[in-house]
N, C-alpha and C positions, 0 to 999 in steps of 0.2 A: 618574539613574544614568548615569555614566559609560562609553563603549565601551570594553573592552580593546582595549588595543593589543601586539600582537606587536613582539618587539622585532627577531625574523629578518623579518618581513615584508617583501618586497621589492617593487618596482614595477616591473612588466613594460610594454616598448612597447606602447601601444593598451589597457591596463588603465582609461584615466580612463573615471569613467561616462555615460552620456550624457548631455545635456543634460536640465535639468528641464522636465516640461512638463503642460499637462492631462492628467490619466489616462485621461481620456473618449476619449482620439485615437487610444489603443492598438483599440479597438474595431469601427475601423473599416481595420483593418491587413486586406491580402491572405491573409497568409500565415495567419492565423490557418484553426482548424478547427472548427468547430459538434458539441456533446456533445448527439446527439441523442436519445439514451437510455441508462439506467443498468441494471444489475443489482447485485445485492449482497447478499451472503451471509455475516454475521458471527457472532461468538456470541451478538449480542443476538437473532436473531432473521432474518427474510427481508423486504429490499428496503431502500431508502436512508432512507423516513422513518423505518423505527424504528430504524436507527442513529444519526440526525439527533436524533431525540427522547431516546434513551439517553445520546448525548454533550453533550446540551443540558443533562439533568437530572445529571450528574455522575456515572452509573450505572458500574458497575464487571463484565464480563462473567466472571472468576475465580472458579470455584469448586473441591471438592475435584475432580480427576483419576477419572475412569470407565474411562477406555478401556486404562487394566492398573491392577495392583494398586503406587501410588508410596511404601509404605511405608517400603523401603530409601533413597529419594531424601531430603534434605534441604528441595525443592520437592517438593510435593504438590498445586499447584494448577496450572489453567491454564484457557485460557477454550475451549470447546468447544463445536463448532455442536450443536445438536439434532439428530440423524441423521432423526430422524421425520419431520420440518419437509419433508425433501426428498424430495418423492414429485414421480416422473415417471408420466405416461400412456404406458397400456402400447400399446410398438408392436415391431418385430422385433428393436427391440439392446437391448430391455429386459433378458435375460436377461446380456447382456455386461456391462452398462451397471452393475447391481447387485451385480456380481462388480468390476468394478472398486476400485481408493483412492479414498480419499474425494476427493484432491485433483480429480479426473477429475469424479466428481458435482456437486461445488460448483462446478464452470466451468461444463460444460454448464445447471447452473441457474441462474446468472448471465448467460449468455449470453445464453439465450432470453428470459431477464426483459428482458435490455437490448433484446431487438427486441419487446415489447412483449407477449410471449405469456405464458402460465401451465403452466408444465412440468406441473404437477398436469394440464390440461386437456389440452393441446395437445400433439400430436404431432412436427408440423413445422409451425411458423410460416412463414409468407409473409417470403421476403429482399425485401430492397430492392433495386431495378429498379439494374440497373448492374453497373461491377464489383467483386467486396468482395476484403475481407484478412482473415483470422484471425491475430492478434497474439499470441500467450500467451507470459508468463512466467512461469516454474515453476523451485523453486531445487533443493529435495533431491525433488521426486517421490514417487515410490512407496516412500519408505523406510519405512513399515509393514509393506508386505507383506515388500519385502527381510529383515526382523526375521524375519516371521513364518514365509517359505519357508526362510529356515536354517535356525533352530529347527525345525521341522518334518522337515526333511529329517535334520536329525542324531538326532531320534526315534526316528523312524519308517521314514528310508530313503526314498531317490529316488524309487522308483514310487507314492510318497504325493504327490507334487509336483504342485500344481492347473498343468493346463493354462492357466487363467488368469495364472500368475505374472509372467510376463515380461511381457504386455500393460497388466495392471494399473501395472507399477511403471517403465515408459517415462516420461521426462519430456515428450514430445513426445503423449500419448497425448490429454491435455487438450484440446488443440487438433485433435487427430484423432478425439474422438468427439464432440464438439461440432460437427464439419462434417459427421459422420456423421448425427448425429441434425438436423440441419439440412437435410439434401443438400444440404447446400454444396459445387461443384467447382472452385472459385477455389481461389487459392493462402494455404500455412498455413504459420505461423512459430513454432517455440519458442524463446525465449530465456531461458538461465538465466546470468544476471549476479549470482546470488547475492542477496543483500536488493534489490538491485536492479533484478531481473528483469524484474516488470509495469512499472515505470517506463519502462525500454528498451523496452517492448513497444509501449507508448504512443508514443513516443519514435519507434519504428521507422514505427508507422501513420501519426502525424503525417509522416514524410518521404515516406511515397509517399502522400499525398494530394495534398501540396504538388505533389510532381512530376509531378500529374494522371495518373499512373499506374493507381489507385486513384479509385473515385467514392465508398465507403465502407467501414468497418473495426471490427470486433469487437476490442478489444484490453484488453489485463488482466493480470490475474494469478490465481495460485493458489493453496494451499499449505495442506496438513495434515499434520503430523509428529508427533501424541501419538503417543510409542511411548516405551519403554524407551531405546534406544539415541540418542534425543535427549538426554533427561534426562542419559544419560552424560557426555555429549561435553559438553555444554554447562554441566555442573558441575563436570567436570576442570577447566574453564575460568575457573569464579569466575563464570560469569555470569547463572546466573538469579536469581533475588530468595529472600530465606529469607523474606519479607515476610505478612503475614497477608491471607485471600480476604475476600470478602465484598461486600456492595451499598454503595458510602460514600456515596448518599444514602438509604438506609432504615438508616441504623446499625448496620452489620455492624462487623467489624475494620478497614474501609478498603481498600483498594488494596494491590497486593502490590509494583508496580513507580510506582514516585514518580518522572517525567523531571525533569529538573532541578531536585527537589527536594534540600536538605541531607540528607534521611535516605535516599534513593536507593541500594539494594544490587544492585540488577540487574533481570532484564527477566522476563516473565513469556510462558508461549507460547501462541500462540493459533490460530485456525482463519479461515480467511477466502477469497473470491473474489470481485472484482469486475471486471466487463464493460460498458466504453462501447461503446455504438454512435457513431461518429465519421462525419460528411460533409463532405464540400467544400461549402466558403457556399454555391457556384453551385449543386449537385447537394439543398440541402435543404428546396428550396421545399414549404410546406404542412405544413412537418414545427416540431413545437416545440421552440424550442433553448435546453435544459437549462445550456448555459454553452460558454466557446471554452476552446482550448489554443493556445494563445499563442506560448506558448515553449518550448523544452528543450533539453538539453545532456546530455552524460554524456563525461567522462574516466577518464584512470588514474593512478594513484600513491596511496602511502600509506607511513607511516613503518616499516609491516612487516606483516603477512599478516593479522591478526585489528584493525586499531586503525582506527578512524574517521580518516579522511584530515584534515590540517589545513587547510595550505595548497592541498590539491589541489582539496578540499571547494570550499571558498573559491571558488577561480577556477571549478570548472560550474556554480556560484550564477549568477556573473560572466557567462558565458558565455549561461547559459539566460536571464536580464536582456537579454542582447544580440541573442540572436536572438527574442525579444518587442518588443523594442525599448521597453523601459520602463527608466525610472530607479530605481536603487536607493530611492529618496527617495519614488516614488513607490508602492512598494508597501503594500499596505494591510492586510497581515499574511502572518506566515510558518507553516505547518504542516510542523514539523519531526519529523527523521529519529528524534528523541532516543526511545530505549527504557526508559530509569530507570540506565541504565549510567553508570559514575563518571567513567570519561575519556573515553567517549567525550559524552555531554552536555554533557561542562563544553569539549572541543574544539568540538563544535557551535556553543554558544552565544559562546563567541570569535569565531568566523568569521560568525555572522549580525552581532554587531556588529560587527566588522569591515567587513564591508559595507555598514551600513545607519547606521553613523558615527551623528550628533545624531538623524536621525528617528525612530529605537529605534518599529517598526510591533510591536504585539503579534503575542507567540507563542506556541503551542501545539503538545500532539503528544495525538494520542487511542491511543498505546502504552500507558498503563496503563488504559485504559477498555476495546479489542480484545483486549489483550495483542502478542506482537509477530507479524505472522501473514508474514514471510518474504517470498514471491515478491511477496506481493499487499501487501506495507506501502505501496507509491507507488500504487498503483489506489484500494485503502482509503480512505489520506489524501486524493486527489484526489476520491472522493465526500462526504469530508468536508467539502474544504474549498467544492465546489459548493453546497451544501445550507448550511454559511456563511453565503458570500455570496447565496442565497435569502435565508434567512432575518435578514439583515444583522445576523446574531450569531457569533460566534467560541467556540464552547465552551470551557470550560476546562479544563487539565488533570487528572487523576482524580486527587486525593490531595496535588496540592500544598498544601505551607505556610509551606513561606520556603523561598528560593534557596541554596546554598551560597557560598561565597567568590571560585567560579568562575564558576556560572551569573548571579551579582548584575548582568551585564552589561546582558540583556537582562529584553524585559520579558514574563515570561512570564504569562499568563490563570492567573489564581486565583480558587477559590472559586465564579462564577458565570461566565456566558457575556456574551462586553463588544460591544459595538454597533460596529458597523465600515463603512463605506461601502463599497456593491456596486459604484461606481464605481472601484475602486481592484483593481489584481490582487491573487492571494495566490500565493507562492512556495512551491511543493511539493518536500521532498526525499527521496531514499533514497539510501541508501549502503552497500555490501556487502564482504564480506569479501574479500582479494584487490585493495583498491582501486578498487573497480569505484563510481564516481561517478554521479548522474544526479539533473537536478532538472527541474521543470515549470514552469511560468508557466500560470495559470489565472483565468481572469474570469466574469463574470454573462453 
């Protein structure tokens, strides 16, 4: 297959890519930052391998919609965590904690999983000796309850109005009960970049490590939005999938969102939180290290408010290459942003071949396997693409079966999971609405 070529593509001073060289060399870079523990909380299930084993086996987490009635909606599925799944040990903010949105829950249990504790058991885990960061990226927040307190209020009248409202549906609160239920007194960050969020989040820990600022960092994403007023917005829109739910390796209907597949009608939504524990090389002696973070970038521009960025896209690929200091050529696959969206996947897939010219590295997106889970799609990805390169397998996308006339570029993983060298990076992206860009560099 052939790269498409842009025929506006322009070539900016200082664009050429670096020289080609051992991939093995990037490994032993300064700047790089040691993943020294994960959390993860999808709708397969709780922690990274049975996401890993889900995305392996080509499982599909979409089913009918629970959490209201989707009747009137056109989509009626999505992928949804298990609420049960998430039981905390009861201690003083228990009763806060369970009043809280889910998005709030799913951090804090991700959180603690990523330092090594069992929310089920454990109260307050032991932090690690030094000084830490709380990263979270959270895009729409508490828009559940927002639903559920208007409604409510237009019922029933104002002094029906839970006290809880306004704590629940903070975006920042994720990362404020997380330090809470932690006693953590270090300093805490939310960033909502939109789809892009947990990326940025990552993005941001990785810079105060570097800057020895920081000796280590909790950093992630969030996001749960089944509600009514999702489905609206986002079908005014043309963009969720009218597609069919089901398990596509036990033979259900298949996958409801296809990424870069030819029959591809849009995205399907999903539930998710994932939290790296992140150290400086020097700071993680004794400790096991789950994979590095390499590189990252994030910019702005896009050709208007809602459309996946082309050329902008492009150049924080370019950029997050550059501050990893790897060559396009050398990486050794890409875990893309693509959702099952029609322009925007077939823009994606232009700009990774664009970038990645003759070596065309396989690629994938586990959006129609999670469904699309918002703040936390670049946290997600980035436990996916760890568990990858463990497993020196690249899963493959949920539902594909030939490429359209756009995506034919690159070369996207079908059917099973392809064998990949753990010596070789994998390029992680998210991209958010508003133009808000951001990609990762990630290794073994």
């Amino acid at each position: 297959m052939k790269p498409m070529r842009w025929p506006w593509r322009r070539t900016a001073a200082g664009d050429d890519p670096l020289p080609s060289g051992d991939p093995a060399r990037i490994t032993a870079g300064t700047r790089a930052v040691a993943v020294t523990g994960i959390g993860c909380v999808t709708a397969f299930g709780l922690g990274r391998d049975v996401l890993d084993d889900a995305l392996a086996a080509g499982r599909v987490a979409a089913a009918p919609v629970t959490r209201f009635d989707p009747a009137r909606f056109a989509c009626r599925i999505a992928a949804e965590v298990p609420e049960p799944s998430l039981r905390f040990a009861r201690d003083h903010l228990s009763h806060e904690l369970e009043r809280m949105s889910l998005f709030v829950r799913l951090a804090v249990h991700a959180s603690m999983a990523a330092l090594g504790a069992d929310p089920a058991v454990t109260g307050r885990p032991r932090l690690p000796e030094g000084r830490g960061l709380i990263a979270m990226g959270v895009a729409m927040g508490g828009l559940p309850h927002i639903e559920q307190g208007v409604l409510k209020q237009e019922r029933s009248g104002p002094r029906k109005t839970t006290p809880f409202l306004i704590p629940s549906l903070i975006p920042n609160m994720a990362a404020s009960m997380t330090a809470l239920r932690l006693g953590f007194e270090g300093p805490q960050v939310t960033l909502a970049g939109a789809c892009a969020s947990g990326t940025q989040a990552i993005g941001h820990a990785l810079a105060e490590l570097r800057a020895g600022r920081i000796d280590w960092a909790l950093a992630g994403g969030s996001e749960a939005v089944t509600t009514p007023i999702t489905w609206s917005g986002f079908e005014a829109m043309h963009a969720l999938s009218r597609g069919g739910a089901g398990d596509g390796a036990a033979g259900g209907e298949g996958p409801a969102a296809r990424p870069f597949d030819g029959a591809r009608d849009g995205m399907i939504c999903g539930e998710a939180a994932a939290m790296l524990l992140l150290h400086r090389v020097d700071t993680c002696e004794g400790r096991t290290v789950l994979g590095r973070i390499l590189g990252y970038a994030t910019n702005s521009g896009a050709p208007d408010l809602t459309r996946i960025p082309d050329r902008e896209g492009l150049a924080c690929m370019r950029l997050a290459l550059r501050d990893a200091a790897v060559d396009p050529h050398d990486l050794g696959a890409v875990m893309a942003q693509a959702s099952g969206m029609i322009t925007g996947d077939a823009i994606e897939a232009a700009a990774i071949a664009e970038l990645t010219g003759s070596h065309q590295p396989p690629v994938t997106s586990i959006k129609g396997a999670t469904g699309y889970v918002f703040a936390a799609n670049g946290p997600v990805s980035t436990v996916a693409a760890l568990g990858a390169l463990s497993r020196r397998r690249l899963p493959p996308v949920a539902g594909f079966r030939a490429p359209s006339e756009d995506t034919a570029c690159i070369d996207v993983v079908a059917g099973a999971p392809r064998d990949i060298d753990p010596g070789r990076p994998v390029l992680v992206n998210s991209f958010g609405f508003g133009g808000i860009n951001a990609s990762l560099v990630v290794t073994r």
